[in-house]
N, C-alpha and C positions, 0 to 999 in steps of 0.2 A: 231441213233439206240436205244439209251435208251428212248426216248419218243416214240420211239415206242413201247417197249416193256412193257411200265408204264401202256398205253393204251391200249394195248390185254389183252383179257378174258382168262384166264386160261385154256381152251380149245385151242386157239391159240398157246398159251404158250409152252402147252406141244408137239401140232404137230411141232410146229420150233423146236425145242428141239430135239426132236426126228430126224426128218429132217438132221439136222445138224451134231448130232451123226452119225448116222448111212454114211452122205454123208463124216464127216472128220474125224470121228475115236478116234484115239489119239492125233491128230495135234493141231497144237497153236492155230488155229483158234476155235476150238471146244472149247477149252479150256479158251478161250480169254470168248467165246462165255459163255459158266459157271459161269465164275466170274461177267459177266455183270445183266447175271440172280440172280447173288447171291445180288448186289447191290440195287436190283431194290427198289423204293420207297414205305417205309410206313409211313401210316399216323400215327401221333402221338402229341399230347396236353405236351407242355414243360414247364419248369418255371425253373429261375436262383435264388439262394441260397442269399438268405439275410439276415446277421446275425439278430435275435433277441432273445430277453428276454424268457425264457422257464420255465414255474411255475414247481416247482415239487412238487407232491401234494397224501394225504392220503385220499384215497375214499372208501368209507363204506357207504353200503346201509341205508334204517331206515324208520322211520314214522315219520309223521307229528302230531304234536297235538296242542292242543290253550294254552297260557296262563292261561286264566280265560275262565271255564266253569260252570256256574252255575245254578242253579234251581233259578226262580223268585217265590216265595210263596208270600200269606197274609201275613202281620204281625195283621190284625184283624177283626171278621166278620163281614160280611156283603154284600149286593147284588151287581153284577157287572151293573155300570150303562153304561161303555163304553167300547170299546175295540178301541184303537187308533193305531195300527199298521196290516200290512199285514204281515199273515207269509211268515217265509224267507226274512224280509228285514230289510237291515242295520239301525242300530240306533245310536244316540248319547249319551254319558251321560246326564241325567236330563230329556230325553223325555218319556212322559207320556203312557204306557204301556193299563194300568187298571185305569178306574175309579169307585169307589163304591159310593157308593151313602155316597151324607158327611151330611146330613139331622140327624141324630141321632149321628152323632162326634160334630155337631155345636150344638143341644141342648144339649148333655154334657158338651161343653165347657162353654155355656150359666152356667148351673148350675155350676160347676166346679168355675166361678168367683165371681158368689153371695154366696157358699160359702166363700169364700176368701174372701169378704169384712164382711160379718157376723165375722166372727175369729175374723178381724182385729178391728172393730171395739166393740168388748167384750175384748179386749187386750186391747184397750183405756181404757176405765171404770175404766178395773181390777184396772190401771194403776195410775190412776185418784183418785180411790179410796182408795186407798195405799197411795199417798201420803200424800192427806188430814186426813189421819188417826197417819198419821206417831208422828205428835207432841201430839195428846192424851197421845199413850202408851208411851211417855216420860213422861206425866205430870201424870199420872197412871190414867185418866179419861176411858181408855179402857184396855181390859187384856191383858197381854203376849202370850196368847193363842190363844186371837180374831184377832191380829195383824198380828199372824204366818201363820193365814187362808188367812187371806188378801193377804201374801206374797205367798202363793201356789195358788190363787185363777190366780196370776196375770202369774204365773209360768206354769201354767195348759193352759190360755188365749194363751201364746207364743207359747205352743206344737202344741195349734189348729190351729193357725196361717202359721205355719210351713206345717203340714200336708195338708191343704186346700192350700196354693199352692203347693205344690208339685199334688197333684190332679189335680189342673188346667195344671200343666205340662203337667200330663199326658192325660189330655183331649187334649191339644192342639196337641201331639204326634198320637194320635189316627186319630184326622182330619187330619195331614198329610201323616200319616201310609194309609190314604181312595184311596189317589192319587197313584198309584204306577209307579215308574217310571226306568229306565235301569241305573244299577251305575257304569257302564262303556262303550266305544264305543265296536260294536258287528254285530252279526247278531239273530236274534231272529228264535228260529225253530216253531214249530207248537202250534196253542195255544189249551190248555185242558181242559178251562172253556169256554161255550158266554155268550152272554148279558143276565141277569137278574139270572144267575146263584148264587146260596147261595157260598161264600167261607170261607175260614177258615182262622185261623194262620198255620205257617207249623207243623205238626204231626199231627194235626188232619184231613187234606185233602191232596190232591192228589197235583202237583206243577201244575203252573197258565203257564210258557211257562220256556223254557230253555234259554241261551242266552251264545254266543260265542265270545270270545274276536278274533279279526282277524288278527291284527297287534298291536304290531308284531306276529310274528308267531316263534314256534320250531320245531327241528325234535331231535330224540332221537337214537345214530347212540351205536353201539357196537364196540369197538375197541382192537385190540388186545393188550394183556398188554407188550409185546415188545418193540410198540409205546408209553407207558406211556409216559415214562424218555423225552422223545423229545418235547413232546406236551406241560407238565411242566413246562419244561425250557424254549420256546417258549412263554408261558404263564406269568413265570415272567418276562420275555423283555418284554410285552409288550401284543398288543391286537391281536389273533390270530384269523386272517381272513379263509374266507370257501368260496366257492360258493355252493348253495343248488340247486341240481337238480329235484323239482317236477314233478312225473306225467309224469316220462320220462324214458329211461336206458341210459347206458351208451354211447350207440351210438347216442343221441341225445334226441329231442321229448323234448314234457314238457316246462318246464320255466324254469330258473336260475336266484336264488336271491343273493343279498352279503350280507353274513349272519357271525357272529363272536361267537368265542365258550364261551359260561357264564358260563359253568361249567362241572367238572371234578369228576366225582364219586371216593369216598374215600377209595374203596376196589374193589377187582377182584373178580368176579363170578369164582368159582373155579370149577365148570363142564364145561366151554367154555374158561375159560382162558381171559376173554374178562373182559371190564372195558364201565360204560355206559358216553358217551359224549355225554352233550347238543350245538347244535348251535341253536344261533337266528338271526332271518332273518326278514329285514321290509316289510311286505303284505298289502300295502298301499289299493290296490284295490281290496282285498279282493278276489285274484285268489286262494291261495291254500285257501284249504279245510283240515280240521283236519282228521288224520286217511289214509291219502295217501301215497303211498310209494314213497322216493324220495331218494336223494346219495348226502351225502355233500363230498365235495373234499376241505380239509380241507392243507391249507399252509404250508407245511415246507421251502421250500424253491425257489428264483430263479437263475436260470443259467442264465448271461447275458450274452450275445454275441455266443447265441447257434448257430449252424446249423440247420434249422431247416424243415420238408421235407411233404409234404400230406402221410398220410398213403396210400395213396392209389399207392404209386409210389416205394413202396417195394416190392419186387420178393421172394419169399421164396424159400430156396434150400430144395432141397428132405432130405438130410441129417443135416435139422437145420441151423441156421444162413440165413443172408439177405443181397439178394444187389440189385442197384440201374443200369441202363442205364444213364448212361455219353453219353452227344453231345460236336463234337467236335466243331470245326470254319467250319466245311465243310460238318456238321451236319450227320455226320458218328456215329457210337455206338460204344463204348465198355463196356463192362461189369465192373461192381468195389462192391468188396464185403462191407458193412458196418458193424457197432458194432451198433446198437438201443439201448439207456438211455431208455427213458420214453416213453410212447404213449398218449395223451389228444386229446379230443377233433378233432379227427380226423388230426392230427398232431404229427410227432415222431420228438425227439430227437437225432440225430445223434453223438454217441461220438467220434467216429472213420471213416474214410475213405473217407471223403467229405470235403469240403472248400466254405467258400465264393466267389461266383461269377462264380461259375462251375452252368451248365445247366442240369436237367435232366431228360430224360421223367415223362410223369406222367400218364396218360394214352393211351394205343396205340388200332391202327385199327385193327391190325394182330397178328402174333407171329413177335417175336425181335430176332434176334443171333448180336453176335459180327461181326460187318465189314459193316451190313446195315447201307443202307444212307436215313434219315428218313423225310419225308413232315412235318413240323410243323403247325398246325392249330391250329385253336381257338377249345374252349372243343364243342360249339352250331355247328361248323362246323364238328366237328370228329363225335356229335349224330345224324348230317343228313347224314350222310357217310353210317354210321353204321343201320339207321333206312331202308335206301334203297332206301333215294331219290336220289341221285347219280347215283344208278344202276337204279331203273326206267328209268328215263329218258336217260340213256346211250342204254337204250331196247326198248325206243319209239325211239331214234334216230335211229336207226340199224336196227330197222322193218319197218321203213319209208323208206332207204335207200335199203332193202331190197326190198321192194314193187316197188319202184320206178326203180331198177336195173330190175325187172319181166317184167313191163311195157316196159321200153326200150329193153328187149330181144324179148318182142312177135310183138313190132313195126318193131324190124329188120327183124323178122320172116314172117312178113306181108306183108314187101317190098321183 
């Protein structure tokens, strides 16, 4: 009788029903007849309780920003002879950005060195000159006077010396200053001079491209100063893990980094009450983007050997609080009310009313009451239930059966 009753259509249903009321009333069999109805099979998607490890954790929205973001300027002028990068694309430290034409740095430098041996060699002389003079104004063949010119001459000789290289320094500075190159890895944004264009040192012109450090990457979260004291003390144990949610909400989407907190602002915003925490996170492939909104969920702690359940397998009561459908051995329902810890990640913590190794729906075909005895299926098999290929094809059989019962009536009819 119950496979019968599994497989009539709700129209069926209700004429037996009806039927049987009205044919037995009040009697055992009606009544028999009730409770079988009340049994009848739903489908439902199950899973058994396995303890696990349960984070419980501090999540606060926030933005993303770069480490290093900087302006790439001239440090000197002269014409752009190259552009060696595509905007928007990654770079490494030391590669070569801009090239300016090194033609007037190399004849500086040129000059820059003939001075320097010119110096150097009038410091010889001086030198030269001074000593050979030196046993004179002993012997008083020259004057004390003439001797003290000698001794500044040779003095004056060293300063020229000194200053013509330093010169040459800075000639050789200048030719490297020509080449411009990225002084950390990045990504470069749009560039604001092209080729052959006159540039500058910076403050006198416009900046030559921007450039973004990408990894690691931060986000800059606001937390309440309630949570100070915990985070702290966390902090001094040790290194205080996060995960960063970019590009995403709560409920998913985006990417998640492991990212750890490097710092802890030293005072509370006293209009929000809030205090600002940095986490950093490694962006190896350069997914996030600076300026994006993301949610670090920041560690305090784990519960190990949780209960732990799909959110999606909690019932809300009308008046507050949550409970769960219990299967039995005989895959029957009852009802059980629970206490919810935490929610992550599409995952609640159960403190209260559940145990390891108990089964419990998770998502069902129909409505549920206590005392239903329930079909367990796979979740792919509950979304073709529920999509209508079941019932289609339960409608191409019965129209066929029906067509074919037509046939056979007007064959009899015939005969």
């Amino acid at each position: 009788m119950r496979k019968l009753l599994s497989g009539a259509t709700p129209m069926v249903l209700g004429t037996l029903l009806t039927g049987l009321l009205v044919g037995c009333g009040d009697s055992k069999g009606g009544q028999a007849m009730m409770a079988l109805m009340a049994e009848k099979d739903v489908t439902v998607t199950a899973e058994t309780i396995k303890p696990q490890t349960f984070p419980i954790v501090l999540s606060q929205p926030g933005t993303t920003y770069a480490v290093r973001n900087v302006n790439i300027d001239s440090r000197v002028t002269g014409y752009v002879e190259s552009v060696d990068f595509m905007d928007g694309q990654l770079v490494k430290t030391g590669d070569t950005l801009f090239q300016l034409d090194p033609r007037p740095f190399e004849a500086a430098l040129l000059e820059a060195r003939g001075n320097l041996e010119v110096a150097v060699a009038a410091r010889n002389l001086a030198e030269r000159t001074l000593e050979r003079n030196r046993p004179l104004v002993e012997s008083g063949a020259i004057s004390r006077e003439d001797f003290d010119q000698l001794v500044t001459d040779l003095e004056k000789s060293e300063g020229q010396v000194e200053t013509a290289a330093g010169s040459l320094v800075n000639a050789e500075l200048n030719l490297s200053y020509s080449t411009i190159t990225a002084p950390f890895d990045g990504r470069v944004g749009q560039r604001q001079v092209e080729l052959g264009a006159l540039v500058q040192p910076s403050g006198f012109a416009d900046t030559l491209v921007t450039l973004v450090q990408y990894d690691p990457m931060r986000i800059l979260v606001s937390v309440d100063a309630h949570n100070l004291p915990k985070l702290l003390e966390l902090q001094k144990k040790g290194i205080v893990t996060a995960k960063v949610r970019v590009n995403g909400t709560r409920g998913g989407g985006g990417k998640v980094f492991d990212g750890v907190i490097d710092f802890i602002d030293n005072q509370v915003d006293s209009s929000t009450s809030t205090a600002m925490v940095r986490v950093k996170f490694d962006n190896p492939d350069a997914w996030a983007y600076p300026g994006q909104f993301g949610e670090a969920q920041i560690l305090v702690r784990n519960v190990p050997d949780a209960v732990v359940i799909p959110q999606r397998a909690l019932r809300a009561e009308q008046g507050g609080g949550s409970f769960v459908w219990l299967i039995d051995s005989k895959n029957k329902i009852t009802r059980q009310d629970v206490t919810v810890g935490e929610s992550l990640e599409g995952k609640s913590w159960i403190q209260k009313g559940l145990r390891a190794g108990q089964r419990i729906v998770v998502d069902s075909g129909g409505e549920l009451s206590s005392g239903n005895v329930v079909r367990i299926v796979t979740a792919a098999q509950l979304k073709a239930e529920q999509s209508g290929e079941t019932t289609t094809a339960s409608d191409d059989s019965s129209s066929s059966s029906s067509g074919t019962s037509s046939k056979n009536s007007s064959s009899s009819s015939m005969k």
